[in-house]
C-alpha positions in Angstrom: 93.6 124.9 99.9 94.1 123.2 103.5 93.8 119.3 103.5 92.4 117.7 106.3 92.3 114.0 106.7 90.1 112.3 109.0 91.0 109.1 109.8 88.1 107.5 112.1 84.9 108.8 110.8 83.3 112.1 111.3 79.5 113.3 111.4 78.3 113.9 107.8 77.0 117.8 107.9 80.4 118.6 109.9 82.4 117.1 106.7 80.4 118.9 104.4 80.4 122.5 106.0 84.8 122.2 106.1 84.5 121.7 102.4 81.7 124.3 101.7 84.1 126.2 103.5 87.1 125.7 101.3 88.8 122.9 102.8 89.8 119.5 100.9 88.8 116.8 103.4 90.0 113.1 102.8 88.1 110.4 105.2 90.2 107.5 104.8 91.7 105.0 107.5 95.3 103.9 107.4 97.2 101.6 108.8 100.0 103.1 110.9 102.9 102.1 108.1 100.4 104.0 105.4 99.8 106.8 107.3 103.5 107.5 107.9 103.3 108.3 104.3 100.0 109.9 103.7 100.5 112.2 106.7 102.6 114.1 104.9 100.1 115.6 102.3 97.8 116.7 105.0 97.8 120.3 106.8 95.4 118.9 109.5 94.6 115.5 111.1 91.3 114.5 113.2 91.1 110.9 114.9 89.3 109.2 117.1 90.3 106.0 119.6 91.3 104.3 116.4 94.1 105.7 114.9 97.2 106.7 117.2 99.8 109.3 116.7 102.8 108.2 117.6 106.2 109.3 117.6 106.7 107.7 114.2 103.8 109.3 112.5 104.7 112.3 114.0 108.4 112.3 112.5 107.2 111.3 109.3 105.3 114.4 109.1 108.1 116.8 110.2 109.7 115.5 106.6 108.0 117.7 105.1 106.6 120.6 107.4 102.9 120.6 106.2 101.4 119.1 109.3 100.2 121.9 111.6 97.2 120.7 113.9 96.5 117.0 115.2 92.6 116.8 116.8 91.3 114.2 118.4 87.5 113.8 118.5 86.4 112.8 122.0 87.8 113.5 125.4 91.0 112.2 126.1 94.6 112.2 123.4 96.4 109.4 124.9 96.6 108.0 121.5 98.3 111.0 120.8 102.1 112.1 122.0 100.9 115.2 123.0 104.3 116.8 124.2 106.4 115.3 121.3 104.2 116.9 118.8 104.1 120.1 120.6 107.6 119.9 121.0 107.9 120.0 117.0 105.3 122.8 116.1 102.5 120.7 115.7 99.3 121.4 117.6 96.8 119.2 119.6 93.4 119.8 119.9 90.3 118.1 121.7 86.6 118.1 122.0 86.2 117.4 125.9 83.0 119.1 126.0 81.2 117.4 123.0 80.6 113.9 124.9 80.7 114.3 128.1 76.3 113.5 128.6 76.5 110.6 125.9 79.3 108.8 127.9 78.1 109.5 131.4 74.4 108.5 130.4 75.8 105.4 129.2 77.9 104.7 132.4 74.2 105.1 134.1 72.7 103.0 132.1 75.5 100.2 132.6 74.8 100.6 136.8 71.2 99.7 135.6 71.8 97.0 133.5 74.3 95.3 136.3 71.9 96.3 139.2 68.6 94.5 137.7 70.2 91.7 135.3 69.2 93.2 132.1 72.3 92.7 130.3 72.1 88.3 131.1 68.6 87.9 131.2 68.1 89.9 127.3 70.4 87.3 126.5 69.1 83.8 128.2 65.5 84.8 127.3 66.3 84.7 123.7 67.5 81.1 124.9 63.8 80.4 126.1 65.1 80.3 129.4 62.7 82.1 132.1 65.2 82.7 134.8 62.6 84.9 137.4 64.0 84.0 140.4 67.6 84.1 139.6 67.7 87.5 138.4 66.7 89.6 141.7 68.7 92.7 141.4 69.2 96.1 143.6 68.4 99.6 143.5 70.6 102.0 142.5 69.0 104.4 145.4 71.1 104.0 148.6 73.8 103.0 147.4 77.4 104.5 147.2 78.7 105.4 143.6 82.4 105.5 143.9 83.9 107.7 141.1 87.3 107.0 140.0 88.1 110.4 138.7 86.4 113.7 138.8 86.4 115.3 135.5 83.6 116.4 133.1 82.1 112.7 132.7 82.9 112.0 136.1 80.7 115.1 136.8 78.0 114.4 134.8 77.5 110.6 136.1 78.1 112.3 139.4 74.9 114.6 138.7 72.5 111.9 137.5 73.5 109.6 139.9 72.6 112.1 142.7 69.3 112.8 141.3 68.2 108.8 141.5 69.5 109.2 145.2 73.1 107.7 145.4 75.5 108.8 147.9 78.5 109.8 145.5 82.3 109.9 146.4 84.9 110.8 144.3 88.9 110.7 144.0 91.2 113.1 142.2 94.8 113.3 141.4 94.4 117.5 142.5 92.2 116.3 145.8 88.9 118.3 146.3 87.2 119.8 144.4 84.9 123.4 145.4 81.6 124.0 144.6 81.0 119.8 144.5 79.6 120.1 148.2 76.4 117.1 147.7 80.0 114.7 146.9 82.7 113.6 148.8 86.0 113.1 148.5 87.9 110.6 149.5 91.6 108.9 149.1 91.4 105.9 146.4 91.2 103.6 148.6 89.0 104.9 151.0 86.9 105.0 147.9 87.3 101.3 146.8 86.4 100.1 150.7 83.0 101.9 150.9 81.8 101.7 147.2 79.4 99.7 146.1 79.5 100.8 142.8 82.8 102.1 141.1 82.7 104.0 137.8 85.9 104.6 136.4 87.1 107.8 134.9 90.8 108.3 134.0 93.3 108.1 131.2 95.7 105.5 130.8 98.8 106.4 132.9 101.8 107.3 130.8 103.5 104.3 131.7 100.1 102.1 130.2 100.3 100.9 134.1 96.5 99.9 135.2 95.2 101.6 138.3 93.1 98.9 138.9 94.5 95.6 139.9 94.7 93.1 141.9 96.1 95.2 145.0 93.1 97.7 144.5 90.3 94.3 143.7 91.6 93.0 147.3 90.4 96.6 148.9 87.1 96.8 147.8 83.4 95.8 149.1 82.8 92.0 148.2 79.9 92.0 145.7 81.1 95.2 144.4 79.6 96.8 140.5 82.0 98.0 138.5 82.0 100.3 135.5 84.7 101.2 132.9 83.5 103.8 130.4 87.1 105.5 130.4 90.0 103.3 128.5 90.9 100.0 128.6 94.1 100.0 129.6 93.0 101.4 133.4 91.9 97.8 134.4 93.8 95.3 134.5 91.4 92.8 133.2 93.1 89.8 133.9 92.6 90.7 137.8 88.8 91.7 136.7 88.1 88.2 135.7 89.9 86.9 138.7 87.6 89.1 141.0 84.6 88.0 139.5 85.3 84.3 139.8 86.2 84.7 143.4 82.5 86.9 143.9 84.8 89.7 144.9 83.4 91.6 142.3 79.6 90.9 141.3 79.2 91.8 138.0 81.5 94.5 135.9 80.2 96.6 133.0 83.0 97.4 130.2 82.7 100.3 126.7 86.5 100.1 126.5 89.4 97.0 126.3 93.2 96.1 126.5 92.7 95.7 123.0 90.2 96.9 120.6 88.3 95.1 119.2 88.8 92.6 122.2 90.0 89.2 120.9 90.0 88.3 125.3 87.2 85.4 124.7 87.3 85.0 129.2 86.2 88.5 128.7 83.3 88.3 125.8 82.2 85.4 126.8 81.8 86.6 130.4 78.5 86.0 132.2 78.6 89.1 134.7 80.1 91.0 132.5 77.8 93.6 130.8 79.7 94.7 127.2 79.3 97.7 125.0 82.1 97.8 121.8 83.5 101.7 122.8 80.1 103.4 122.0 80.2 105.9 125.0 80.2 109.1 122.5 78.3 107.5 120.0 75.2 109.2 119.9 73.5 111.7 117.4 73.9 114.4 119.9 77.3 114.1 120.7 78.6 113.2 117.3 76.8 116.6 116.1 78.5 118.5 119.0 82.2 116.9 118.1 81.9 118.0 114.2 80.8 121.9 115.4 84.0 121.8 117.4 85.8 119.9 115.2 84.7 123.0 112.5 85.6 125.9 115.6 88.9 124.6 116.1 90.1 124.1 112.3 88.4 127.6 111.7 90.0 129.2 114.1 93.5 128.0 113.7 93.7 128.1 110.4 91.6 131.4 109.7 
């Protein structure tokens, strides 16, 4: 009997269909120095954001051969080293179709939440405060989305940002893109200089280097939105706070952190700064459409 152990949670009816189907499936976190030793009972791994495999865990695995497939749940795998376990037999697998809506939808919803105040003003009318007048906001219509990114989330925000009438640019490591012809693209920071919103949707870089900085804060629109659905590491956030004290940037809406959960209290405590704790795949739909491929990909590599 395969073993599978998932480390970060998994939707329920996905758990129970790998065991109706003959597989032992352990859900159990570890920390890292645990799981180099509990890795090694396991024919399969699935994580999410929480749990990395690194080199380590990875070499404590080969000690004993069993470990055969490593999948992350979501999008990305830079908690994963992808080439290292490759390298030694072991295969990574994704889910980058699963999520994409639930993240982008939430990325929208951030743009509102900056653009009308919704995010401060739920808060300081809890506080019987009746800010009215301080809280005139924008419309989204008009305005220029800049995308950071042009992927399958980048895509879908892309799409419904569009639809509520935003002019949408994009940048891309590969350049342009066919068959996108109601989006431009543009060079980074042609992007950053003519954005009024910037919605950002890359990996970390392999050198954990942010792409957003100070440098790239300097080139954009005063009174710029920003978004950061993607990973924490992307923005420096250090610069973020120093662009919204300076009004460089208005307000900044962040699902992801340097560290997770974030212990920044500048950053938590933030009053332009619109906060989710990493929920950007974390709806019913999505978590139902991660277990089916979850299921597809064990099935078909071990079957």
């Amino acid at each position: 009997m395969k073993r599978i152990l998932v480390t970060d949670g998994m939707e329920k009816s996905a758990v129970e269909k790998l065991k109706n189907s003959g597989y032992e499936v352990v859900e159990q976190f570890y920390e890292p120095e645990v799981l180099k030793e509990q890795i090694k009972n396991f024919d399969a791994v699935v994580v999410r954001s929480a749990t990395k495999v690194r080199q380590p865990i990875i070499d404590a695995a080969l000690e004993t051969g069993r470990l055969k497939l490593i999948i992350r749940g979501g999008v990305g795998v830079d908690n994963i080293d992808v080439d290292y376990a490759k390298l030694n037999g072991i295969a990574v697998a994704n889910t980058p179709n699963a999520s994409s809506a639930s993240v982008a939808e939430l990325a929208i919803g951030h743009m509102f939440c900056l653009a009308r105040h919704i995010y401060i003003a739920n808060h300081t009318m809890r506080q019987g405060k009746w800010n009215k007048k301080q809280y005139e906001g924008i419309e989204l219509s008009g305005k220029t989305l800049g995308l950071v990114g042009f992927g399958r989330i980048a895509r879908e925000v892309a799409k419904r940002a569009f639809a509520l009438g935003m002019k949408v640019v994009y940048t891309n490591t590969s350049g342009a893109k066919e068959g996108f012809n109601d989006y431009k693209y543009m060079k980074l920071d042609e992007l950053l200089a003519v954005s009024d919103f910037i919605s950002i949707h890359i990996p970390c870089s392999q050198d954990q280097q942010p792409v957003i900085g100070e440098a790239q804060f300097a080139k954009m629109k005063d009174g710029v939105y920003l978004v950061n659905t993607a990973r924490g590491g992307v923005v420096c956030e250090e610069a973020l706070l120093k662009a919204l004290d300076s009004g460089k940037v208005a307000a900044a809406a962040l699902d992801v952190f340097e560290e997770e959960p974030t212990k920044n209290e500048r950053i938590y405590t933030h009053e332009r700064i619109s906060l989710t704790p990493h929920i950007g795949a974390s709806t019913n739909e999505a978590q139902e459409r991660i277990g089916g491929e979850i299921i597809q990909i064990i099935q078909n590599f071990f079957e």
